[in-house]
C-alpha positions as CSV (number, residue, x, y, z in Angstrom):
1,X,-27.2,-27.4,10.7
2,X,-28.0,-24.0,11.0
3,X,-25.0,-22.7,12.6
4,X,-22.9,-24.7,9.7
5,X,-24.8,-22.7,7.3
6,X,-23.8,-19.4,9.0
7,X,-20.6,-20.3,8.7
8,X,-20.4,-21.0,5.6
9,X,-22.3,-17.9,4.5
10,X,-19.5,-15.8,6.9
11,X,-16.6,-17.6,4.9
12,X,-18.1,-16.9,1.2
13,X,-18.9,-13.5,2.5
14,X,-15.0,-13.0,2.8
15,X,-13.7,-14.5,0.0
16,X,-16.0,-12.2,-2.2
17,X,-15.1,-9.2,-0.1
18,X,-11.5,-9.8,-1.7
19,X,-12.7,-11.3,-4.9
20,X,-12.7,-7.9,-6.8
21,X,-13.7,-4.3,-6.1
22,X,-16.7,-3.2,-4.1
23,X,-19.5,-1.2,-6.4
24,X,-17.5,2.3,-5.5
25,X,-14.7,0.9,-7.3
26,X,-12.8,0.5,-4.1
27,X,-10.7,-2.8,-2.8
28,X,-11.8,-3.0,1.1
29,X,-9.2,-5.0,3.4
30,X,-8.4,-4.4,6.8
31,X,-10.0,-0.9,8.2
32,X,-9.1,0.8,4.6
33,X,-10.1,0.8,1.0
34,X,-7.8,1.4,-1.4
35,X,-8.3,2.8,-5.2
36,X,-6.2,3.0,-8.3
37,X,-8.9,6.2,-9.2
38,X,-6.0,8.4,-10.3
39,X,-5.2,6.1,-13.0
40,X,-1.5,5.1,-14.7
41,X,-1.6,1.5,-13.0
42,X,-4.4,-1.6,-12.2
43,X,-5.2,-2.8,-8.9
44,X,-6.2,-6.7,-9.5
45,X,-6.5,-7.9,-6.0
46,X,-6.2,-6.7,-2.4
47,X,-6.2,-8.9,0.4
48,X,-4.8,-9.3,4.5
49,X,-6.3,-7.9,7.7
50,X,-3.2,-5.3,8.1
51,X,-1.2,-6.9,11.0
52,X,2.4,-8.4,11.2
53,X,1.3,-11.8,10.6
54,X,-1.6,-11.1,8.0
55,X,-0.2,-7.4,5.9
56,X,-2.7,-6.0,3.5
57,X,-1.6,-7.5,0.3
58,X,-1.8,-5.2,-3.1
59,X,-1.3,-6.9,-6.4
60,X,-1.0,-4.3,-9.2
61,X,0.2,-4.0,-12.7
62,X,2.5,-0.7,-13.7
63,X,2.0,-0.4,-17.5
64,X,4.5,2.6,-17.4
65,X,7.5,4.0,-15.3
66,X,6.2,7.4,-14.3
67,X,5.0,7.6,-10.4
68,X,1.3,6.6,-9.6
69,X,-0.7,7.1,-7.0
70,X,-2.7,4.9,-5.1
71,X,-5.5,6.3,-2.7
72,X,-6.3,4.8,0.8
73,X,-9.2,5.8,2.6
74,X,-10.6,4.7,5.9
75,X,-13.2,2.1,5.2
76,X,-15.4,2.6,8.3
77,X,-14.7,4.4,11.7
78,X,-13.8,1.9,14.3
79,X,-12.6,4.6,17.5
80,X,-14.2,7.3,19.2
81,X,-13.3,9.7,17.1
82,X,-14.4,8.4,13.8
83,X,-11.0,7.3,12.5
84,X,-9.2,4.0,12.3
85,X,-6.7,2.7,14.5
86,X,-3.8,4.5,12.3
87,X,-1.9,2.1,11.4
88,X,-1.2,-1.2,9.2
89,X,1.3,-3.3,7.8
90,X,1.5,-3.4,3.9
91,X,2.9,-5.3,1.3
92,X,2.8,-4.1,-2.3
93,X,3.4,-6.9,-5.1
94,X,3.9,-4.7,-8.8
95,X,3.7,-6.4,-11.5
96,X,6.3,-4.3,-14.0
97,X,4.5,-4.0,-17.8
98,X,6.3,-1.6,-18.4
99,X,8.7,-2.6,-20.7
100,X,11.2,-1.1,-19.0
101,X,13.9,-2.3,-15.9
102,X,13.4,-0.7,-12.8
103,X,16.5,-0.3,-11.3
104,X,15.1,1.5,-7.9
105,X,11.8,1.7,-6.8
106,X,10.3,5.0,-4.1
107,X,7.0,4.9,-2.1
108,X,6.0,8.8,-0.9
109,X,3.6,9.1,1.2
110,X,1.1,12.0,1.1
111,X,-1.4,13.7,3.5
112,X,-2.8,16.5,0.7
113,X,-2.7,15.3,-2.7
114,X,0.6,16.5,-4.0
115,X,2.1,17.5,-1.5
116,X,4.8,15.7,0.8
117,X,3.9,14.1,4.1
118,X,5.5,16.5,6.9
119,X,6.7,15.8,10.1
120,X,3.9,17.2,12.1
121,X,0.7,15.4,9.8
122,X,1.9,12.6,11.9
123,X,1.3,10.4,8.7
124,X,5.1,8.2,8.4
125,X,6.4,5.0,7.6
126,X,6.4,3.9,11.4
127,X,8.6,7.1,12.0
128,X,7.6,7.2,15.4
129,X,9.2,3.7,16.3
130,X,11.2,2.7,13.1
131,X,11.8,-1.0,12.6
132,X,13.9,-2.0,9.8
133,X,12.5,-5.6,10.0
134,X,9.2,-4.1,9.0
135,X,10.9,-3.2,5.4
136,X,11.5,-5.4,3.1
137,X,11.6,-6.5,-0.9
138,X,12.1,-9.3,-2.9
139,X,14.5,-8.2,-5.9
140,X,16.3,-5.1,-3.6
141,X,18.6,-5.3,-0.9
142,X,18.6,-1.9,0.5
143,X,16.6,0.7,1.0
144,X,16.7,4.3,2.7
145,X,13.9,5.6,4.9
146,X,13.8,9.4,4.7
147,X,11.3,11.1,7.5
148,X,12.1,14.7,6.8
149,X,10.8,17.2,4.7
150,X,8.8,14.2,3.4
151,X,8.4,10.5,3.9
152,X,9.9,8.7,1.5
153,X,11.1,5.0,1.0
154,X,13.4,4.1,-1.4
155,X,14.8,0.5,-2.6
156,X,17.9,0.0,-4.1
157,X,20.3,-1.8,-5.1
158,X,18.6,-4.8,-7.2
159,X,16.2,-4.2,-10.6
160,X,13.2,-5.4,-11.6
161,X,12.9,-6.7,-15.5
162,X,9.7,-6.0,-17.4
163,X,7.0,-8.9,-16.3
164,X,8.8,-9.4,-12.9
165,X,6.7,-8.8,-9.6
166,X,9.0,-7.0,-7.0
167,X,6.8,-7.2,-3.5
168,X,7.3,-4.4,-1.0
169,X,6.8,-4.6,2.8
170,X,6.2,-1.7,5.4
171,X,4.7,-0.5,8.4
172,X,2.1,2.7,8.0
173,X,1.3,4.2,10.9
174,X,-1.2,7.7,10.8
175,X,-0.6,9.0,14.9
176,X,-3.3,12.1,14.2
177,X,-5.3,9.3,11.7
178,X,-7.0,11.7,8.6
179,X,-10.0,9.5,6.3
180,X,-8.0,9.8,3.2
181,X,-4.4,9.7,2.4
182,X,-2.0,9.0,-0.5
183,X,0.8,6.7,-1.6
184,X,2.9,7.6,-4.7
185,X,4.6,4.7,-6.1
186,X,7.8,5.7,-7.9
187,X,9.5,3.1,-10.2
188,X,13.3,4.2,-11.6
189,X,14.0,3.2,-14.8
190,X,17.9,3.7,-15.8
191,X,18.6,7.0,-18.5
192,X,22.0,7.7,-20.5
């Protein structure tokens, strides 16, 4: 009996881990937090471990078409060295409240708060070993992976419509791992 009730403790443990944010503010899944801080958007759930099988799962809501930025941080040093393993898969669902169509949408990531990843930060979307089947999206068919002078991933090729929720898959990977990095989120709207 008592090893069904530590079980069951375990399990509720879990599901409140990804019930909402943590009293920092922060959503913990996997060996990262992550942390709409820097306002412009709403995180409203983030679940997954990070692997192939079981990506870290971001649901957000974009009330506006300008970039955001979300804020990842290592959650808890897991190797020798005090970093995390340096790499995860993720998959982004954004909820567009925008009003407006999104007719491409850009992830950037960055090292240094405004400023561009770079080649040797060793911070890429899997540059190392890229693997288009580690990309995808639900409402765009393309997309363009750009390694240098920055890391960029763009979708195109499809729209999103105000209340639709394009997801995004990808592969992070962090080969000199750093306990806090940045992902700006770019939705394209179309201009005349």
């Amino acid at each position: 009996m008592t090893r069904h009730l530590r079980i069951l403790g375990a399990l509720l443990t879990l599901s409140l881990i990804s019930a909402g944010p943590a009293d920092d503010g922060r959503w913990y899944a996997g060996d990262y937090s992550f942390s709409d801080e820097l306002g412009g958007f709403r995180i409203l759930s983030v679940t997954g471990s990070g692997t192939k099988a079981d990506p870290i799962e971001i649901n957000e809501e974009l009330d506006s078409a300008s970039p955001v930025t979300l804020v990842i941080r290592a959650a808890r040093p897991i190797q020798y060295h005090g970093f995390p393993e340096g790499a995860f898969h993720l998959r982004v669902v954004a909820l567009n409240t925008s009003g407006l169509a999104w007719i491409e949408f850009e992830f950037e990531l960055q090292e240094i708060l405004g400023k561009p990843s770079e080649f040797y930060d060793g911070l890429s979307f899997d540059q190392t070993n890229p693997n288009p089947d580690f990309i995808s999206s639900s409402r765009f068919a393309r997309f363009e992976n750009r390694f240098e002078s920055f890391d960029r991933l763009r979708f195109t090729s499809g729209h999103a419509d105000p209340l639709d929720r394009p997801a995004f898959g990808f592969f992070i990977t962090d080969v000199t791992p750093v306990p806090e990095f940045y992902l700006v989120q770019d939705p394209r709207v179309p201009f005349s």
